[in-house]
Every structure is written in C-alpha cells, then in structure tokens.
N, CA, C and O atoms as CSV, one atom per row, in Angstrom:
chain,resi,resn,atom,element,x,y,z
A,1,UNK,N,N,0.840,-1.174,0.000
A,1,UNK,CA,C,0.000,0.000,0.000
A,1,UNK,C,C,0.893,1.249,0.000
A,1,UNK,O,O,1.904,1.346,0.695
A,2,UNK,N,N,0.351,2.384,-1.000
A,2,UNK,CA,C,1.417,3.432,-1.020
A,2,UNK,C,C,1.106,4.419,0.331
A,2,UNK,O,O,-0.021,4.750,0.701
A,3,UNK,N,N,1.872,4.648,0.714
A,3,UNK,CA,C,1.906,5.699,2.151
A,3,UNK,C,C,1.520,7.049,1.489
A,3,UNK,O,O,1.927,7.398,0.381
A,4,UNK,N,N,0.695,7.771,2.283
A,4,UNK,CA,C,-0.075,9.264,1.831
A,4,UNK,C,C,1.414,10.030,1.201
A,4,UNK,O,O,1.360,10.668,0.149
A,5,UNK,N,N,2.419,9.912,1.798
A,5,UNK,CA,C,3.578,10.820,1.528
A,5,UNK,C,C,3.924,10.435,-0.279
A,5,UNK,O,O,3.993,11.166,-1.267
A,6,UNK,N,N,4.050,9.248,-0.128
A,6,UNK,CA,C,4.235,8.424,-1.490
A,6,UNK,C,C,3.065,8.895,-2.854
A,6,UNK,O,O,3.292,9.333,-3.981
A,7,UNK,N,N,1.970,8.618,-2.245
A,7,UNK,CA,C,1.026,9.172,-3.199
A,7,UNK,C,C,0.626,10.295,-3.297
A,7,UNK,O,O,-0.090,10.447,-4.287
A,8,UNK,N,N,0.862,11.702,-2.337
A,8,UNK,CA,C,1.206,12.817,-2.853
A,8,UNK,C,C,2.364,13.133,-3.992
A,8,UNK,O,O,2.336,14.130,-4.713
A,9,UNK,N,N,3.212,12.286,-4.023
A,9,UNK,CA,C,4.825,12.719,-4.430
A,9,UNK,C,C,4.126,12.422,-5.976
A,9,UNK,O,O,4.081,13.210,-6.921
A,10,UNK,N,N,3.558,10.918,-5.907
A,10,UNK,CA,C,2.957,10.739,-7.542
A,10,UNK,C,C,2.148,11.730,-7.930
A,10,UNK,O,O,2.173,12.295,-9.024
A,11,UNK,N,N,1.349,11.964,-6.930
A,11,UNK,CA,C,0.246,13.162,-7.619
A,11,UNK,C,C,0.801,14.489,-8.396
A,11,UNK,O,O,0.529,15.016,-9.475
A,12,UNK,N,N,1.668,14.762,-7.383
A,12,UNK,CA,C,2.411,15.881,-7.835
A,12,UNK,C,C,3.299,15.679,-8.824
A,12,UNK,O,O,3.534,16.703,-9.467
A,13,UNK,N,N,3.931,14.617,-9.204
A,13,UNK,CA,C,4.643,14.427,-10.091
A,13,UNK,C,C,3.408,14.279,-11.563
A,13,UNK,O,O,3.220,15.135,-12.428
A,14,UNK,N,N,2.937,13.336,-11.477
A,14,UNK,CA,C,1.538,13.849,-12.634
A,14,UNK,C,C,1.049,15.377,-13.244
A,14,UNK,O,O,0.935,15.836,-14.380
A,15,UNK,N,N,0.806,15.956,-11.741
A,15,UNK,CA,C,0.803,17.164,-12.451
A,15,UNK,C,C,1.710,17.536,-13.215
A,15,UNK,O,O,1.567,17.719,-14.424
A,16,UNK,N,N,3.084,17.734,-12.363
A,16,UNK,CA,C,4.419,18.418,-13.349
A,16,UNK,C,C,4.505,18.538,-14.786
A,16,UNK,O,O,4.654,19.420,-15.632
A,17,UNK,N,N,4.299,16.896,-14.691
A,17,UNK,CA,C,4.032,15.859,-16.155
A,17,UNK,C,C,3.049,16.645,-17.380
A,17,UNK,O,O,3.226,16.932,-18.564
A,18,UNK,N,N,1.851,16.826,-16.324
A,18,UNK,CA,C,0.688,17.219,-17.481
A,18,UNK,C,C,0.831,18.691,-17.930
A,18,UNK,O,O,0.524,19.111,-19.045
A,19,UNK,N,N,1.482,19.625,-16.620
A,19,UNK,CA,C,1.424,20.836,-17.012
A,19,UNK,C,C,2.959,21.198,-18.088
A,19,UNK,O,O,2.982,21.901,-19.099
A,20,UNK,N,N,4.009,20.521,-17.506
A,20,UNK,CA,C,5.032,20.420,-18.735
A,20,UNK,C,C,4.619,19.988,-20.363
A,20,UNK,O,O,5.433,20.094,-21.280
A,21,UNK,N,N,3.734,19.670,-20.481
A,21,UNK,CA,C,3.046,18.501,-21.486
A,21,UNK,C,C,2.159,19.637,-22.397
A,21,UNK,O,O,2.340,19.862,-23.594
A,22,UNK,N,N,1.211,20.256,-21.566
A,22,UNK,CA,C,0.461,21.348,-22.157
A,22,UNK,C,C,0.769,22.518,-22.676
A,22,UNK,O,O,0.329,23.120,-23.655
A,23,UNK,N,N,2.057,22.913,-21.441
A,23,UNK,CA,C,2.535,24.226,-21.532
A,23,UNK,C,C,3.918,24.460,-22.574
A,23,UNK,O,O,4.225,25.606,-22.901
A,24,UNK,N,N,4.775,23.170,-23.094
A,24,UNK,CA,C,5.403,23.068,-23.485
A,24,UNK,C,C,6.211,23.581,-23.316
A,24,UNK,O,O,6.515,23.460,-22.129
A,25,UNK,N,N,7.581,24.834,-24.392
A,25,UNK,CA,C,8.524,25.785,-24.458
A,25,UNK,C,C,8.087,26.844,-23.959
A,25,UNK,O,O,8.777,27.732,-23.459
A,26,UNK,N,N,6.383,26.814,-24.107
A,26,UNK,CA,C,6.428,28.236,-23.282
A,26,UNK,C,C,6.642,28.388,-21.867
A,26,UNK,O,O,6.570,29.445,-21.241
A,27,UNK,N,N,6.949,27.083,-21.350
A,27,UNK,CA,C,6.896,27.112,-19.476
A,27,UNK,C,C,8.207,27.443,-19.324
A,27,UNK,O,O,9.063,26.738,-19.859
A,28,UNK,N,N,8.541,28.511,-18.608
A,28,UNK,CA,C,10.287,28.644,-17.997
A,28,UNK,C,C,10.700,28.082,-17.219
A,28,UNK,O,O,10.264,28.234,-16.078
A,29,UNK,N,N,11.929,27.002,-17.542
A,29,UNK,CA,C,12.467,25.798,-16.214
A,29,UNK,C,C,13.439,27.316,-15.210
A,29,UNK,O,O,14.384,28.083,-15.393
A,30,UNK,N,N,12.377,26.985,-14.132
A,30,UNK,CA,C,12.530,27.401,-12.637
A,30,UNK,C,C,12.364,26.260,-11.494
A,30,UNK,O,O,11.414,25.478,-11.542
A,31,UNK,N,N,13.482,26.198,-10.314
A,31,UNK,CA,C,13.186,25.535,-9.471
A,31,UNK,C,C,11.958,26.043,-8.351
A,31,UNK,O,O,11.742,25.400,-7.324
A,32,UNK,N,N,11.212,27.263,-8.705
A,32,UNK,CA,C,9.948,27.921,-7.940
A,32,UNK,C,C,8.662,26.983,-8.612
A,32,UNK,O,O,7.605,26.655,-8.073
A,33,UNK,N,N,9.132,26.703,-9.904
A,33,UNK,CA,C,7.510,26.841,-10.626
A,33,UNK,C,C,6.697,25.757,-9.873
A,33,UNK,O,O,5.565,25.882,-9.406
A,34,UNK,N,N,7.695,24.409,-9.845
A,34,UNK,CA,C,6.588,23.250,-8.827
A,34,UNK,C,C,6.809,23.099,-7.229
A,34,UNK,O,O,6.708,22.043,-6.605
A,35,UNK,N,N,7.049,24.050,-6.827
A,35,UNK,CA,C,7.319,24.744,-5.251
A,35,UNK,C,C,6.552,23.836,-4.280
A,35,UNK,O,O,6.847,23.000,-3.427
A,36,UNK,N,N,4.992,24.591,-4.995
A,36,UNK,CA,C,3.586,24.404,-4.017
A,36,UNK,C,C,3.762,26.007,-4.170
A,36,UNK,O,O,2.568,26.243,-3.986
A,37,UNK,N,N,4.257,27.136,-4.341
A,37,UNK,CA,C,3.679,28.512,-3.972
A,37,UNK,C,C,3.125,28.784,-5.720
A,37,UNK,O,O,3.450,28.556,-6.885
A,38,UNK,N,N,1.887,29.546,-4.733
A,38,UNK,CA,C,1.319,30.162,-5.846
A,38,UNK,C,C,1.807,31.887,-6.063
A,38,UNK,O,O,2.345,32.757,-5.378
A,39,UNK,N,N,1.106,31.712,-7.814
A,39,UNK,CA,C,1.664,33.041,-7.986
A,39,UNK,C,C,0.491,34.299,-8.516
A,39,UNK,O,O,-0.669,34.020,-8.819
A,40,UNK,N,N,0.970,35.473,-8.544
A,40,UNK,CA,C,0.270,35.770,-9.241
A,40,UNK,C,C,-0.082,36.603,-10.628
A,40,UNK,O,O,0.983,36.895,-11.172
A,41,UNK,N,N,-1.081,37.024,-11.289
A,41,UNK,CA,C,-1.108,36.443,-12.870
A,41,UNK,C,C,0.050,37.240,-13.560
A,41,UNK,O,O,0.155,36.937,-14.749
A,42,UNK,N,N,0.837,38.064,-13.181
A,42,UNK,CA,C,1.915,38.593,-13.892
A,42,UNK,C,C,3.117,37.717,-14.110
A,42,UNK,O,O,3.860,37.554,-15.078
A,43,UNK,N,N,3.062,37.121,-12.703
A,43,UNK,CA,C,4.175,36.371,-12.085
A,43,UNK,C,C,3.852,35.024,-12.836
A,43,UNK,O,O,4.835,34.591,-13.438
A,44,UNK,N,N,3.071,34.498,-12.913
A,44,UNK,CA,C,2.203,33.447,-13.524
A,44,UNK,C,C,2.521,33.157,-15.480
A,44,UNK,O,O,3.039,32.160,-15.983
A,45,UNK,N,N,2.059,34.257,-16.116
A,45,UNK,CA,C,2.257,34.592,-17.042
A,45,UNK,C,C,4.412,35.190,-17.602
A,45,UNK,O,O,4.993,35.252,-18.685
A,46,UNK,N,N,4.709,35.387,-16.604
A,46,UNK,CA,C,6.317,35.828,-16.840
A,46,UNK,C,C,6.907,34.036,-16.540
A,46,UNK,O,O,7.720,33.733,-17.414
A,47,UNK,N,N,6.723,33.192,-15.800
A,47,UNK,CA,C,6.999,31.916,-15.745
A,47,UNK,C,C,6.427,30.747,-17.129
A,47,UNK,O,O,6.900,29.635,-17.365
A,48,UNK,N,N,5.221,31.492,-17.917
A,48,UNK,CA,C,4.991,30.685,-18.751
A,48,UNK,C,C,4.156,29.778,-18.004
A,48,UNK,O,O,4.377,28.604,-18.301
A,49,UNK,N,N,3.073,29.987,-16.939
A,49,UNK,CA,C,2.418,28.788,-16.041
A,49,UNK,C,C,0.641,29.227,-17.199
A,49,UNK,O,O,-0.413,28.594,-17.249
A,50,UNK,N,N,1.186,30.926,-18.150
A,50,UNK,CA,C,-0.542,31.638,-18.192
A,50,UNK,C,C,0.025,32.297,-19.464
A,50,UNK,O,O,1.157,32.762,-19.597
A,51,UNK,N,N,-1.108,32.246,-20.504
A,51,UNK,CA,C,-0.832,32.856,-21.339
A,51,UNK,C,C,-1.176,34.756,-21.309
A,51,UNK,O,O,-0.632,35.589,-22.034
A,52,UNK,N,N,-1.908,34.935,-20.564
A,52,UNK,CA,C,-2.773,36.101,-20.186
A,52,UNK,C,C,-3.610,35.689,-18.899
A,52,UNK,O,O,-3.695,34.581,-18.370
A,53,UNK,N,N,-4.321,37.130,-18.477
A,53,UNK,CA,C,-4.872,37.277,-17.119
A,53,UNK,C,C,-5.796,37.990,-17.584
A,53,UNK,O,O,-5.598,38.675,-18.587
A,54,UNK,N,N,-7.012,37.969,-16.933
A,54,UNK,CA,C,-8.401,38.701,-16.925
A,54,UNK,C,C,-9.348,38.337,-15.911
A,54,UNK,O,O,-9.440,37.296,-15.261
A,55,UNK,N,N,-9.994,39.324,-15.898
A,55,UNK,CA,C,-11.432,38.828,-15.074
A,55,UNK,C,C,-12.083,38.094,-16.286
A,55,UNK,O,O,-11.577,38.013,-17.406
A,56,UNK,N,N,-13.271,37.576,-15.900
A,56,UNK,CA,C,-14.248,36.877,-16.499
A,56,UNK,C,C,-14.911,37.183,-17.673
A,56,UNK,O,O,-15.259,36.352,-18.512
A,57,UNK,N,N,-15.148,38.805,-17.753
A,57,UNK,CA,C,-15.760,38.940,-18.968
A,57,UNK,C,C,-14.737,39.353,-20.369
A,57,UNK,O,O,-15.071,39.302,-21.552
A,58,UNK,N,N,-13.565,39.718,-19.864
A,58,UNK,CA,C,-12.438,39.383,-20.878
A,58,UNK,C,C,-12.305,38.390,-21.633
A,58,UNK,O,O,-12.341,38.385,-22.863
A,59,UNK,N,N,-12.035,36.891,-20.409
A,59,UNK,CA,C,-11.934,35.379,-20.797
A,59,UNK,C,C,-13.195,35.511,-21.874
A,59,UNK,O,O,-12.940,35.148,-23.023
A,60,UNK,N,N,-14.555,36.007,-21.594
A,60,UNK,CA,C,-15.325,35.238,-22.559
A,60,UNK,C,C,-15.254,36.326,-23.676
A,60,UNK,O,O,-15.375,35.861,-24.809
A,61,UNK,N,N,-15.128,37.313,-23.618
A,61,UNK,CA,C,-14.647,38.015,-24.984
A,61,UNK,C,C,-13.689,37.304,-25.476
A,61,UNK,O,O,-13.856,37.259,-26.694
A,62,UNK,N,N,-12.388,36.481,-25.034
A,62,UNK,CA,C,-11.277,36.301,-25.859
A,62,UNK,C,C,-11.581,34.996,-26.203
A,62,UNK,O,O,-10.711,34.502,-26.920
A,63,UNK,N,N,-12.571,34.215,-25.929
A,63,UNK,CA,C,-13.381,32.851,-26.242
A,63,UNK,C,C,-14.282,32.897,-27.247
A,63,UNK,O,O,-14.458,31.991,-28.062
A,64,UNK,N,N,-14.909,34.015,-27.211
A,64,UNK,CA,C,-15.884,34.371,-28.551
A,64,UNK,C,C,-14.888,34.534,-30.017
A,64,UNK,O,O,-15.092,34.014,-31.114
A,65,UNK,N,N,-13.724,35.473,-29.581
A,65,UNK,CA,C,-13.183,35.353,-31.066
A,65,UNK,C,C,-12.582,34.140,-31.762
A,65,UNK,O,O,-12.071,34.328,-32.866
A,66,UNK,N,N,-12.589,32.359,-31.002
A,66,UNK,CA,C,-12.511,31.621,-31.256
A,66,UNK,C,C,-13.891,30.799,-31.757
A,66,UNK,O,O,-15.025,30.539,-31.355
A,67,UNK,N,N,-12.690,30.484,-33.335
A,67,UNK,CA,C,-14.015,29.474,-34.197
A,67,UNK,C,C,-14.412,28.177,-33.401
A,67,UNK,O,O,-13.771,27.522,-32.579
A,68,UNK,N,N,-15.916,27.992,-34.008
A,68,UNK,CA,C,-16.111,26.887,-33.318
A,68,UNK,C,C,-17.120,26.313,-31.862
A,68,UNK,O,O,-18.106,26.804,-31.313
A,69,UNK,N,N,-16.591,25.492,-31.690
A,69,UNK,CA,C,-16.945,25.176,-30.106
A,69,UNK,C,C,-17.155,26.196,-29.138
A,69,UNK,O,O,-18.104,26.102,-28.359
A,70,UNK,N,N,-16.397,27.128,-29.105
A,70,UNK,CA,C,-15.572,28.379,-27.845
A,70,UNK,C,C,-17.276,29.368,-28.630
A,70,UNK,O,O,-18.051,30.040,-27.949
A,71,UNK,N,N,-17.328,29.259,-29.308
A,71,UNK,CA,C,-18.719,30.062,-29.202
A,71,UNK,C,C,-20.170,29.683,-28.802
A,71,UNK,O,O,-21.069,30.241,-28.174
A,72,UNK,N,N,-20.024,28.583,-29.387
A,72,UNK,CA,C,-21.400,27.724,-28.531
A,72,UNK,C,C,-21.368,28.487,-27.132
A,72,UNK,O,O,-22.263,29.060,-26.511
A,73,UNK,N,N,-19.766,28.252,-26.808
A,73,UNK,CA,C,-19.603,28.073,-24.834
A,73,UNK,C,C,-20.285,29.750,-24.533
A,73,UNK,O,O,-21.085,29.856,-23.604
A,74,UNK,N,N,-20.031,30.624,-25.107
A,74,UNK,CA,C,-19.461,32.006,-25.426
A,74,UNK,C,C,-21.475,32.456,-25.445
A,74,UNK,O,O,-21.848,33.534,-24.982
A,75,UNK,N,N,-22.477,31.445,-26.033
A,75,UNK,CA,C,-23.596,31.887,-25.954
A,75,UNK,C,C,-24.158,31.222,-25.095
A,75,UNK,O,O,-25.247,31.647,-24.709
A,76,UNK,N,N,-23.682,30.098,-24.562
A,76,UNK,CA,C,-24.395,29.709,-23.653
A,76,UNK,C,C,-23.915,30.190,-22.179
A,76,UNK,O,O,-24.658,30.096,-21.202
A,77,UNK,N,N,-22.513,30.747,-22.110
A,77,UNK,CA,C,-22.630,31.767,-20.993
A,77,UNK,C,C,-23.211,32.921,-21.064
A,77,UNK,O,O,-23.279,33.286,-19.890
A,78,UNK,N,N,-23.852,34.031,-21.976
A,78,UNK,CA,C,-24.250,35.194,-22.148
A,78,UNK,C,C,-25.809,34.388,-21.308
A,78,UNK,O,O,-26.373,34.692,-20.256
A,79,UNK,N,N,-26.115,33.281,-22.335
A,79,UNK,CA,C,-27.797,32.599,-21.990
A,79,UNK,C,C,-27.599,32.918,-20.262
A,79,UNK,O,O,-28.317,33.797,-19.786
A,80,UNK,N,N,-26.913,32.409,-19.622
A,80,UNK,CA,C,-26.444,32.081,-18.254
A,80,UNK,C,C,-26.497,33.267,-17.501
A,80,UNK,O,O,-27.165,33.211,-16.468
A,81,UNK,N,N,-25.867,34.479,-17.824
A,81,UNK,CA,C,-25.653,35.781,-17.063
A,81,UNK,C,C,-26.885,36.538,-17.476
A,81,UNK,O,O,-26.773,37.723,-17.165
A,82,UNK,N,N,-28.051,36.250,-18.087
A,82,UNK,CA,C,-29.341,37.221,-17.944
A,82,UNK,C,C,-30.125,36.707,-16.829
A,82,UNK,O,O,-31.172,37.266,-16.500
C-alpha cells in the first residue's frame, strides 16, 4: 500500500508531467515553478504557467473570437448571465 507521503509525491509528479506537457517551451524551467507557492497572474504569465490574465468577462470576450466550439460556450454563458 502506497503511504499518503508516497502518493502525494505521484500526484504531484503527474501534475508536473501534465502541465510540462500542455505548456510546453512556453513554461520557464525554474526551481519555484513546482514549489507548491502560488503566484500571481503577472508572475504566472512571466513563468509561462498563463498565457494572459483577466477577469471573467475578458476570458469570454477572448473565447468568442474563437471558431467553433468556444462560441457555442461564449452563448451559452451570455444565456447564463441574464
């Protein structure tokens, strides 16, 4: 049986995995980035963890100018906020 310490270490290592995986060249190898501290979105975005920062109605403006799917989402949140 893996000990809680053990199966945190995997968990966290998964992540590393997935977010190295997604984020590719754009992530900057820092010994901060898989710490456990969080950052924030400047700090976030200068590490390559964010491509950009916004509140909410930004995100769905910058979701609408995507073809596709991202607009469905884009009207069915407008449906949502009346």
């Amino acid at each position: 049986m893996l000990t809680r310490r053990r199966l945190l270490d995997q968990i966290h290592q998964q992540f590393i995995d997935a977010v190295k995986q997604g984020r590719g060249n754009r992530l900057k190898e820092s010994p901060d980035v898989f710490s456990g501290m969080f950052w924030t979105g400047q700090k976030s975005v200068e590490l390559g963890l964010a491509d950009g920062f916004g509140d909410a109605d930004y995100v769905a403006r910058e979701i609408g100018k995507q073809p596709g799917e991202f607009n469905r989402s884009l009207q069915h949140l407008e449906v949502l906020r009346c």
